[in-house]
C-alpha positions as CSV (number, residue, x, y, z in Angstrom):
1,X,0.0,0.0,0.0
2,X,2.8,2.3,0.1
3,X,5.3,3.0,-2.8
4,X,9.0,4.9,-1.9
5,X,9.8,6.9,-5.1
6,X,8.4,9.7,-7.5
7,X,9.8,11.4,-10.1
8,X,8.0,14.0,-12.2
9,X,9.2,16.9,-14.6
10,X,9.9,17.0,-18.4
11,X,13.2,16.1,-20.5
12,X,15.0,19.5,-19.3
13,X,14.4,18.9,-15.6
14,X,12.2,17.5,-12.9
15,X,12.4,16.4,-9.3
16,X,12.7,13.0,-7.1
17,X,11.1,12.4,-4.3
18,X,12.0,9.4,-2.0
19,X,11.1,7.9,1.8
20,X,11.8,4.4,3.1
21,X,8.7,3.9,4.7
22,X,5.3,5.5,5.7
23,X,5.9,4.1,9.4
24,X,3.8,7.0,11.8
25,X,2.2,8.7,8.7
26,X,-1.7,8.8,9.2
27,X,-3.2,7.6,5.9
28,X,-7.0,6.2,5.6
29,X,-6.0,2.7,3.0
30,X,-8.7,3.6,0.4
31,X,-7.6,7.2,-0.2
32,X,-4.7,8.2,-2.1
33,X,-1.4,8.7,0.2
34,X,0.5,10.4,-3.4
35,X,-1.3,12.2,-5.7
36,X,0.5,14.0,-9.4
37,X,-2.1,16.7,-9.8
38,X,-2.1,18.6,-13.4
39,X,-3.3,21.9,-13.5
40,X,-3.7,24.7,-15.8
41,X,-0.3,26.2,-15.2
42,X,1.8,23.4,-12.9
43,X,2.2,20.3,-12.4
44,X,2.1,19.0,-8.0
45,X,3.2,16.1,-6.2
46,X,1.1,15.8,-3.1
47,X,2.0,13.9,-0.4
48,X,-0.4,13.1,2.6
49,X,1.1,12.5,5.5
50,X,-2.5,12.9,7.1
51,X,-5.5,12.4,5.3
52,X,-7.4,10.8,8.3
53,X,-8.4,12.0,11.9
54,X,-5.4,10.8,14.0
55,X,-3.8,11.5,17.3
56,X,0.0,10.9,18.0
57,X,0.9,10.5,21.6
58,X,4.5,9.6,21.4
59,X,7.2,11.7,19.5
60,X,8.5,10.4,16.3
61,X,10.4,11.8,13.2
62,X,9.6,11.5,9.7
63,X,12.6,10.9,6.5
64,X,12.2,12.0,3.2
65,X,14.4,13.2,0.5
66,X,14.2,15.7,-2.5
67,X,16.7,15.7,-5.7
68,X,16.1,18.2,-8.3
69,X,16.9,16.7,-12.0
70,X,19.1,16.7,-13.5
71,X,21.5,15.7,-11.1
72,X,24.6,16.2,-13.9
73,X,25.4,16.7,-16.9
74,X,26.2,13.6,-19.0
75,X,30.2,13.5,-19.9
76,X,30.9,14.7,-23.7
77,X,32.1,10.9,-24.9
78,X,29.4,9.4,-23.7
79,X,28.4,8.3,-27.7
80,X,32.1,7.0,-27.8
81,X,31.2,3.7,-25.0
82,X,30.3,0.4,-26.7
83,X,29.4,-2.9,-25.1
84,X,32.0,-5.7,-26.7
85,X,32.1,-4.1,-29.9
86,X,34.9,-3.0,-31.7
87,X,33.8,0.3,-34.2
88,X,35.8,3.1,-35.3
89,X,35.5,5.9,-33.2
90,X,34.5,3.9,-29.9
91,X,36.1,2.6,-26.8
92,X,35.2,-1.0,-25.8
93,X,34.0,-1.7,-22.6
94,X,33.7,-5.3,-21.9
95,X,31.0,-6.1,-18.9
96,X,32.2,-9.7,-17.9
97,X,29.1,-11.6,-17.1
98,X,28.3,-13.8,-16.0
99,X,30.6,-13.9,-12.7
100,X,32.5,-16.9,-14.3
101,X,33.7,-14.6,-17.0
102,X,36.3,-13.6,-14.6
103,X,36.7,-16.6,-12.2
104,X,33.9,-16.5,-10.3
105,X,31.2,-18.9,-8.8
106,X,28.4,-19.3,-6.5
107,X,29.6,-18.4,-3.4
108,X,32.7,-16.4,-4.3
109,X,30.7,-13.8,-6.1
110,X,32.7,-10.4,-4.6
111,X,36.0,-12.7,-5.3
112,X,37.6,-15.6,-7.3
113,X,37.7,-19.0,-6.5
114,X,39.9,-19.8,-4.1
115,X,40.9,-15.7,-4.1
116,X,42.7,-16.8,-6.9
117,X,43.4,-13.6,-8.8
118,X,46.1,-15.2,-11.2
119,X,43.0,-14.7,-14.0
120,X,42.2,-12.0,-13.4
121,X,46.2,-11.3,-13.4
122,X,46.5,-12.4,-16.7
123,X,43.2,-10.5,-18.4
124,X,45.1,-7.3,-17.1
125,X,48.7,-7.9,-18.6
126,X,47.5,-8.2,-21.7
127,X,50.3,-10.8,-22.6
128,X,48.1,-13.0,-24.3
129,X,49.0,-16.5,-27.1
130,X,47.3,-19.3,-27.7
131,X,49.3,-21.5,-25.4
132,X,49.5,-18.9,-22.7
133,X,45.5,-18.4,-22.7
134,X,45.4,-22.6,-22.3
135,X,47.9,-22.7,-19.8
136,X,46.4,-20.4,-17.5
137,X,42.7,-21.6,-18.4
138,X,43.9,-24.9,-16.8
139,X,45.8,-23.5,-14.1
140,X,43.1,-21.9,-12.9
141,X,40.3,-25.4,-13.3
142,X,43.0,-27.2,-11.6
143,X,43.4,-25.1,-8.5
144,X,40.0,-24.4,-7.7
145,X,37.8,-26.5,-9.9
146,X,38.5,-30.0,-7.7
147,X,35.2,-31.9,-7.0
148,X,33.1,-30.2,-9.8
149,X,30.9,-32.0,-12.2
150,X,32.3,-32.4,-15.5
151,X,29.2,-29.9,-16.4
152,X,30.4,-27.1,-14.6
153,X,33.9,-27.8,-14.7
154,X,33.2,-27.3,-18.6
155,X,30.9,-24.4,-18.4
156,X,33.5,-22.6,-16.0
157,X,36.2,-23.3,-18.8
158,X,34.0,-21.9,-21.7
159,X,33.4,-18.6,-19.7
160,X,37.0,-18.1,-18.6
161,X,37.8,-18.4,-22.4
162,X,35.2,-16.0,-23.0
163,X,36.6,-13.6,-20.2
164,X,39.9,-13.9,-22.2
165,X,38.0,-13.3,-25.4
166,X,36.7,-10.2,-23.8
167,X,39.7,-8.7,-22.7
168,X,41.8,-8.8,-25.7
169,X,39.3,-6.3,-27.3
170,X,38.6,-4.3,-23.9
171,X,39.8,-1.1,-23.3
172,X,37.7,-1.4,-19.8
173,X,37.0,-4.5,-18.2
174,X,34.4,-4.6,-16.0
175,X,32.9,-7.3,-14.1
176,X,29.5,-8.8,-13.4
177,X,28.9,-8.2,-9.8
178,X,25.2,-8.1,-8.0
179,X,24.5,-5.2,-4.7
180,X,22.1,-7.7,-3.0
181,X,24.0,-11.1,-3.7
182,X,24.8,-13.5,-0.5
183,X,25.6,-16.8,0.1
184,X,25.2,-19.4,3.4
185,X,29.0,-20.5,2.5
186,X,30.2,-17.0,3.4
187,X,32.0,-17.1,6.7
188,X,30.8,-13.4,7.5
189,X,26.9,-14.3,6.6
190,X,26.9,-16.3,9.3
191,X,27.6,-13.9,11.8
192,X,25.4,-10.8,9.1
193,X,22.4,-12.9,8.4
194,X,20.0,-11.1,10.9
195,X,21.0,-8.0,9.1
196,X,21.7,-8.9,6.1
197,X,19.0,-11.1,4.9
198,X,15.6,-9.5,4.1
199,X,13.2,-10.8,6.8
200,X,12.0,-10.7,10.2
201,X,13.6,-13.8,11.6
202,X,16.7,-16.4,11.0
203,X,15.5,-18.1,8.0
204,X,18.6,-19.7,7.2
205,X,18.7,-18.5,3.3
206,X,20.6,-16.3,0.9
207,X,20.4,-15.6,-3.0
208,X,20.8,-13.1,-5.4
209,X,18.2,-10.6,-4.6
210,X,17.0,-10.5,-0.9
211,X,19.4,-8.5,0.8
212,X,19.8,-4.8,1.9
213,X,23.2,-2.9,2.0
214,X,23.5,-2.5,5.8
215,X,26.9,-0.5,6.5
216,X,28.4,-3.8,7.6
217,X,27.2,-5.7,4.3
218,X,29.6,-2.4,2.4
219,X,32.1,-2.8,4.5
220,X,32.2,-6.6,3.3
221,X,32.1,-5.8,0.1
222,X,33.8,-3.0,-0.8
223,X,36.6,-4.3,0.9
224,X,36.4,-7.2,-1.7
225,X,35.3,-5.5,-4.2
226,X,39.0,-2.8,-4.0
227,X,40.9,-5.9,-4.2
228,X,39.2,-7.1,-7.3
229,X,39.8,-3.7,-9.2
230,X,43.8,-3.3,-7.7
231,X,44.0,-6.9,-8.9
232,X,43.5,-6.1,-12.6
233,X,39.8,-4.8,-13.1
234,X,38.8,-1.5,-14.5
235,X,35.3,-0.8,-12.8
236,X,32.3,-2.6,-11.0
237,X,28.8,-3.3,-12.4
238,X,25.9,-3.8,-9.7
239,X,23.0,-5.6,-11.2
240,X,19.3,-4.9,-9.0
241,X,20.1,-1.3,-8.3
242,X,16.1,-1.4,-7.2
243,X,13.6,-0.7,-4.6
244,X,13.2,-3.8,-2.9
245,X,11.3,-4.2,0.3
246,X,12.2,-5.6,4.0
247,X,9.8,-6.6,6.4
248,X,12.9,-6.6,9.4
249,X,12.0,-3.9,12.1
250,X,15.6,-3.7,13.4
251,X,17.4,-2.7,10.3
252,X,14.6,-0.1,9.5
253,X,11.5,1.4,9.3
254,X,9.1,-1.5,8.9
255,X,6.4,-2.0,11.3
256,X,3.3,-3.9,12.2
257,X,0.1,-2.6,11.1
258,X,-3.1,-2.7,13.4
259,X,-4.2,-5.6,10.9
260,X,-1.5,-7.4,12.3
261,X,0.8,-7.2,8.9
262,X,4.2,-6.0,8.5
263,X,4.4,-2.9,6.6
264,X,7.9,-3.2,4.8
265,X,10.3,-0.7,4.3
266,X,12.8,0.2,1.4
267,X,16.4,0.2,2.2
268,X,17.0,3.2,-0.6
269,X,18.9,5.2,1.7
270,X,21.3,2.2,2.5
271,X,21.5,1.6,-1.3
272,X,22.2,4.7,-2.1
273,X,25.3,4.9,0.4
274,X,26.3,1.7,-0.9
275,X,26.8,3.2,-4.5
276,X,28.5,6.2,-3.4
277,X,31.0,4.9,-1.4
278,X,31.4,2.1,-4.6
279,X,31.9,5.8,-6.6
280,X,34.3,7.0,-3.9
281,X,36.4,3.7,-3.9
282,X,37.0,3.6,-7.6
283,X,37.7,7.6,-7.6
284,X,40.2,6.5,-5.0
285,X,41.7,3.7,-6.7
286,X,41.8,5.6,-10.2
287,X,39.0,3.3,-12.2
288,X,37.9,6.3,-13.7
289,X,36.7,7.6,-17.3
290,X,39.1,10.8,-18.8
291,X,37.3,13.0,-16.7
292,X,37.4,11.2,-13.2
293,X,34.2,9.2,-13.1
294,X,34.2,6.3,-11.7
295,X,33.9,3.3,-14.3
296,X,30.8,2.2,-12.5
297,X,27.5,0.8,-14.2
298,X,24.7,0.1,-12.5
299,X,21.5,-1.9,-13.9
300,X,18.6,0.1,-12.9
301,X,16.3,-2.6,-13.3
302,X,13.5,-0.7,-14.7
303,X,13.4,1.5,-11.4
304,X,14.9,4.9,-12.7
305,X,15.9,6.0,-8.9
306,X,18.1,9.0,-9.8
307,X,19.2,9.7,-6.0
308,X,21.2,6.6,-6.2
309,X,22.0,6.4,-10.3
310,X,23.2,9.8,-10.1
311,X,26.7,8.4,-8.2
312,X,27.0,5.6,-11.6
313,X,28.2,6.4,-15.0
314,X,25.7,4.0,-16.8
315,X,22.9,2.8,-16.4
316,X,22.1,-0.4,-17.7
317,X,17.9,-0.2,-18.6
318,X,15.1,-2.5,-20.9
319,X,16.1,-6.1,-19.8
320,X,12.4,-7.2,-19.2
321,X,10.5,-8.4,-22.0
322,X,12.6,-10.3,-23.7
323,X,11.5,-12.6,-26.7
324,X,10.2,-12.1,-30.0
325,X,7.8,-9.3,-29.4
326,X,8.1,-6.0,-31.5
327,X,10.2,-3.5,-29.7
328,X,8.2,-0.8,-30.0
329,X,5.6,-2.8,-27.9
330,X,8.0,-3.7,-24.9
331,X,8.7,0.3,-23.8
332,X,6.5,3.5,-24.2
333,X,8.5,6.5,-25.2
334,X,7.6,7.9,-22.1
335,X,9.8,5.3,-20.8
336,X,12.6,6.0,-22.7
337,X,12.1,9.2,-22.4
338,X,12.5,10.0,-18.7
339,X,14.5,6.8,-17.2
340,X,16.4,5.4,-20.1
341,X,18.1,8.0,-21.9
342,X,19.4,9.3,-18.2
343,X,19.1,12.6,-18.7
344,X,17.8,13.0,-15.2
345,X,20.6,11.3,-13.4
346,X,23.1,12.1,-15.5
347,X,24.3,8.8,-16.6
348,X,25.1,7.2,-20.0
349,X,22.5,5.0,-21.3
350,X,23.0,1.6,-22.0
351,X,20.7,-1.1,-23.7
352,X,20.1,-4.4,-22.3
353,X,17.9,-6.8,-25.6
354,X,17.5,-10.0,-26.3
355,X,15.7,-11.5,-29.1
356,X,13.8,-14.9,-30.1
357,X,11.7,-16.6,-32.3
358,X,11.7,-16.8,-36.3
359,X,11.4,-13.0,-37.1
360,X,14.3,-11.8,-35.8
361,X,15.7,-9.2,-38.1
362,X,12.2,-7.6,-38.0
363,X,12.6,-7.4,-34.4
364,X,16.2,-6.3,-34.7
365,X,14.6,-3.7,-37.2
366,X,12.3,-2.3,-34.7
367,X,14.7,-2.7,-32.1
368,X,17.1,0.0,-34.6
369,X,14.1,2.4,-35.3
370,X,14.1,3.1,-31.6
371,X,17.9,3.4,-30.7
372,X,18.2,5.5,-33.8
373,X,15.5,8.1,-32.9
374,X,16.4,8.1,-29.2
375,X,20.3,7.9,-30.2
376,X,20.6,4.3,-28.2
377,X,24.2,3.0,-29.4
378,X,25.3,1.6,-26.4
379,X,23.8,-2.1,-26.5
380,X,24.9,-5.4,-24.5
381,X,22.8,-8.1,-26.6
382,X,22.1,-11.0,-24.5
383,X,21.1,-12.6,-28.3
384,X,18.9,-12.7,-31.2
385,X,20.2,-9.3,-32.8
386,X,21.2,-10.0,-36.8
387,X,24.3,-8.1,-38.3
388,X,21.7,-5.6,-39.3
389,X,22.3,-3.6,-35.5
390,X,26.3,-4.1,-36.0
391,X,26.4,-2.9,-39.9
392,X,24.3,0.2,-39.4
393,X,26.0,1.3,-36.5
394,X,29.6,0.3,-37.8
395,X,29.0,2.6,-40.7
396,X,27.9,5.4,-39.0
397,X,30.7,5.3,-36.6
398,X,33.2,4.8,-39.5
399,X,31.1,8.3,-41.0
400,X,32.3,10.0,-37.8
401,X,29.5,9.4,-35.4
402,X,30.9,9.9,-31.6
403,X,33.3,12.7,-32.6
404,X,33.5,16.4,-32.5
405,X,32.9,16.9,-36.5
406,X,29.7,14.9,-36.1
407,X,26.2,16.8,-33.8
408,X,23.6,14.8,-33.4
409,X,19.9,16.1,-33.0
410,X,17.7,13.6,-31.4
411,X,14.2,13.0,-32.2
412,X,13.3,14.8,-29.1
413,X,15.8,17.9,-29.9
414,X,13.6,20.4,-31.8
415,X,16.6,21.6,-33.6
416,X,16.1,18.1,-35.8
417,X,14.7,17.7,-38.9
418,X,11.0,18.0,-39.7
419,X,8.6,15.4,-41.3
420,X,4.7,16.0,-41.7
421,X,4.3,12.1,-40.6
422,X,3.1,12.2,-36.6
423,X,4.1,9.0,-36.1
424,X,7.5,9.2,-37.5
425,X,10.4,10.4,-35.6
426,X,13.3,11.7,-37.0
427,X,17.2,12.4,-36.2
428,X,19.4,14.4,-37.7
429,X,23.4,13.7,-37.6
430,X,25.3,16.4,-39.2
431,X,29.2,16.7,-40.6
432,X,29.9,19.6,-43.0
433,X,28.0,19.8,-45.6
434,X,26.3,16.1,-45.4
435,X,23.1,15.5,-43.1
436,X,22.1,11.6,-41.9
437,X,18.7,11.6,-41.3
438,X,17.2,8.8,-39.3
439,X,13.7,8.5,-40.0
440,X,12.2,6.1,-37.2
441,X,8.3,5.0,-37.9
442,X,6.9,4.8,-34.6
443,X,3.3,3.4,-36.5
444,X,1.9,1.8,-39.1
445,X,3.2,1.4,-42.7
446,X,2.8,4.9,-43.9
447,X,4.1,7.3,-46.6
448,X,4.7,11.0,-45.4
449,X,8.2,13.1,-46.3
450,X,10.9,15.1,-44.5
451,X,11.2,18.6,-44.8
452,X,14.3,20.2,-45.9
453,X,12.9,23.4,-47.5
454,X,15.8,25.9,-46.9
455,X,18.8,24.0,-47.8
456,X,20.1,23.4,-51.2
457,X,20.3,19.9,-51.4
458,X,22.6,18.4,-53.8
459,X,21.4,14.8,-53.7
460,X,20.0,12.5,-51.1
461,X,20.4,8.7,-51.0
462,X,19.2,5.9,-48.6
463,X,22.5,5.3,-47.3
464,X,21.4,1.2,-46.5
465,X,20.6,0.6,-50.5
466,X,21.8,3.5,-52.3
467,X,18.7,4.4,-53.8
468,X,19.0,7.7,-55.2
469,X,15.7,9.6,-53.9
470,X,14.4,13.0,-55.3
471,X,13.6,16.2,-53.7
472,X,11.2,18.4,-54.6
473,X,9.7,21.6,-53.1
474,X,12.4,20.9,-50.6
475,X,11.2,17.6,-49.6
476,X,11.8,14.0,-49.6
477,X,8.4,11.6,-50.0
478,X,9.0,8.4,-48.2
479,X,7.3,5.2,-47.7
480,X,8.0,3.8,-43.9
481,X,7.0,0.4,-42.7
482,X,5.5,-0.4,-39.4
483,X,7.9,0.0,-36.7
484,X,10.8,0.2,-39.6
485,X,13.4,3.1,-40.2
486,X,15.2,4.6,-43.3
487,X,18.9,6.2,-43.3
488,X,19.0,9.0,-45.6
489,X,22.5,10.6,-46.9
490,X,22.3,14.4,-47.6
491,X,24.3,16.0,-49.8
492,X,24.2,19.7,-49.9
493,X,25.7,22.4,-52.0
C-alpha cells in the first residue's frame, strides 16, 4: 500500500522524491497517500502524510528526500562507449558476465575462487597467445575446480575463455557483480544474516536478490570489491540497483500494522550509500573515465531511482521483455524518455535486448528504429540481434559518429529535422555539408516526407541501398514500414 519513489518533470528537468517507509504517517488505505495533480499552469506532487483524523501520543520523526533533476550533466564521450564491440571511433567496454567470465562462482561472487586472482592477473597484462590463454585456463580449473561436475567444470572453462575473449578487445573491463547477492558459504553471513537477509527472523537462506546494504554488508564488500579492481579490473557493475522491500524492524523502518501485517520498508537510503561509497572507492583507486568518473555501471532494473543512479556512470535499462515481441511494444517513449536515456541522473544509457523466435531481423529492425531516434548505441545483446544492429552502426561510426565533427539532433531535440508524418520520428546527424537523417516509424506502414525546405540539397540517398531519392519543393516523400526506419545521406551544396 505504500510505494517509496516519484519522479516528475519534463526532458530539461524535474524532481525526485523518496522515503523508506510510511511508518507513523496517518493515511486512511482507500484514499490516495501520493497524488500528481495537473493543473492549468503546474504540475504537483502531493504527499499526505495525514488524510485521516489521528492522534500521535508519542514523539516520532519522519525521513524523506528531494533531488532536483538533473542531477549532472552527462560527460561529452558518452556516444564514444560500446558494449564488446569494436567500431571506429569507440572505446570498448567489456561487462564480464556472468561472474564466471572472470573466475567467479556461486559463493565467491565479490572474489575468485579460491581468491585466486592469477586470471584476473593475466586479463590485465595483456600478454596473451594461444598457449598462454590454455595454460592459464587450466591452471586456474586445476586449483580451484577439484570436485566439480564435469558440467560445470566445462561451463567454467567456456566462460574463462570468453573472459579472455573479452579482454583482448577491452579497453575497460568490468565485471558482473550483484548489490544484494549473498551466500550461506560466506564465513561473515553467518555472523550478518539477521541483518543482512531480508526478513524478520533467521530463515537460514541467501540468494541473489534479498538483501539490503546494511553498512556492515559495504564494509564486506567493498573491501572485496578494491581488491578485485587493484588486482586487474577497471570498474564494477551492480545488477538490482532497485527498490526492494524488507519486512525486518531492526534494520529499518518497517512495522506492524493494526491488521497485524508487517508494513515493509525500502532500504534506498542504505542503497544509495552503498553506490557512493562504490563511486568513492574507484575515484580513489583511479577506475575512472578521462574525466574522473568512476567506471561504475549500475543496472537500474526498470526502477529509474536518480538519488542513487546519479553516483553511476551507466545505467544499464530495458532487460524485461525479452523474446520475439516488437520492440516498439516492450517500452513507451515515455519510458525512454524520462529513465532510459538518463538525462535525469546524468548517466550514460545503456541497452540491455535480447531477441527470439523466427522474425528476428524484423525485431532487430524495430529494435534500430528506436535506438536511432532516441540515439541508443550503447547495446549489450544478451542474443537474437542480426548483423543488421552491428552494420548500421559500424557505418555510422566509420562516418564519424561519436566525434567532435559529427552533432547529433535527437528525435526529441527540436533543432532536428521535420517530417509532416506524426508517427514518424526523426534524427538528424550532421558533418559539414552532409546530413544523416534517421527517419524512425513509430506506426503503421505509412508514406509522409521530410522537410528540408531551406537547404540546397545536392542529392539524397538511402545510405542502406543506395537508392537515389528525389527532392522536390524541398522535400523528400517516403514510404516507412510499421515500426521500420530509413537512413538518408544528404548531400548539400
Amino acid at each position: 500500500s505504500f510505494r517509496p519513489y516519484v519522479w516528475i518533470g519534463q526532458l530539461e528537468k524535474g524532481i525526485a522524491w523518496m522515503s523508506e517507509s510510511d511508518r507513523n504517517w496517518s493515511l486512511d488505505p482507500a484514499r490516495d497517500a501520493l497524488e500528481v495533480v495537473s493543473l492549468e499552469d503546474r504540475t504537483e506532487l502531493r504527499i499526505h502524510l495525514v488524510n485521516q483524523a489521528t492522534e500521535w501520543t508519542e514523539e516520532f520523526s519522519l525521513e524523506q528526500a528531494f533531488q532536483a533533476t538533473p542531477v549532472k550533466v552527462r560527460p561529452d564521450y558518452w556516444a564514444k562507449l560500446l558494449e564488446r564491440s569494436s567500431f571506429p571511433n569507440a572505446w570498448n567496454l567489456c561487462t564480464f558476465a556472468g561472474s564466471a567470465c572472470w573466475g567467479a562462482w556461486g559463493s565467491t561472487f565479490f572474489f575468485p575462487l579460491g581468491r585466486d586472482y592469477s586470471y584476473v592477473n593475466y586479463l590485465a597484462g595483456k600478454k596473451f597467445s594461444k598457449e598462454s590463454d590454455k595454460a592459464v585456463v587450466e591452471g586456474f580449473l586445476r586449483r580451484n575446480a577439484d570436485g566439480f561436475t564435469s558440467a560445470r567444470r566445462s561451463f567454467l572453462k567456456r566462460h574463462l575463455e570468453r573472459g579472455i575473449f573479452y579482454a583482448k578487445q577491452a579497453k575497460y573491463k568490468v565485471p558482473y557483480l550483484n548489490s544484494r547477492f549473498s551466500d550461506l558459504e560466506w564465513r561473515e553471513y553467518q555472523t550478518y544474516m539477521d541483518e543482512w537477509w531480508c526478513s524478520e527472523y533467521r530463515a537460514g537462506n541467501a540468494d541473489a536478490y534479498n538483501n539490503t546494504p546494511t553498512r556492515s554488508y559495504q564494509d564486506m564488500a567493498l573491501y572485496e570489491l578494491r581488491r578485485l579492481v587493484r588486482e586487474g579490473m577497471d570498474g564494477i557493475y551492480f545488477d538490482n540497483i532497485r527498490d526492494w522491500s524488507n519486512p525486518n524492524p531492526v534494520t529499518g523502518p518497517a512495522y506492524r500494522r493494526k491488521d497485524g501485517r508487517m508494513q515493509p520498508y525500502f532500504d534506498l537510503f542504505s542503497l544509495r550509500e552503498f553506490v557512493r561509497r562504490t563511486a568513492v572507492m574507484l575515484y580513489l583507486e583511479k577506475k575512472t573515465f578521462p574525466d574522473g568518473r568512476p567506471v561504475l555501471t549500475l543496472h537500474m532494473t526498470n526502477t529509474n531511482l536518480v538519488p542513487v543512479l546519479a553516483f553511476g556512470t551507466i545505467s544499464l535499462d530495458l532487460e524485461a521483455k525479452y523474446g520475439s515481441s516488437d520492440f516498439q511494444d516492450r517500452f513507451t517513449e515515455g519510458y525512454l524518455q524520462s529513465c532510459t536515456l538518463g538525462l535525469q541522473s546524468g548517466t550514460i544509457p545503456e541497452i540491455l535486448v535480447q531477441i527470439t523466435g523466427k522474425n528476428r531481423e524484423f525485431v532487430t529492425r524495430s529494435f534500430l528504429a528506436v535506438t536511432l531516434a532516441y540515439e541508443l548505441p550503447f547495446v549489450m545483446n544478451a542474443g537474437g540481434l542480426t548483423n543488421t544492429w552491428s552494420r548500421v552502426w559500424r557505418n555510422l561510426y566509420e562516418w564519424g559518429y561519436s566525434t567532435p565533427a559529427v552533432k547529433v539532433y535527437p528525435c526529441f531535440d527540436p533543432r532536428t529535422l521535420r517530417t509532416d508524418n506524426p508517427r514518424w520520428r526523426v534524427t538528424a546527424l550532421c558533418k559539414g555539408k552532409e546530413i544523416i537523417a534517421a527517419v524512425s516509424s513509430f506506426g503503421e506502414t505509412a508514406e509522409g516526407s521530410l522537410d528540408l525546405s531551406g537547404m540546397r540539397v545536392l542529392r539524397a540517398l538511402e545510405w542502406e541501398n543506395g537508392t537515389e531519392l528525389s527532392v522536390r519543393n524541398g522535400r523528400i516523400s517516403l514510404k516507412l514500414n510499421k515500426h521500420d526506419f530509413k537512413l538518408i545521406h544528404i548531400a548539400l551544396q
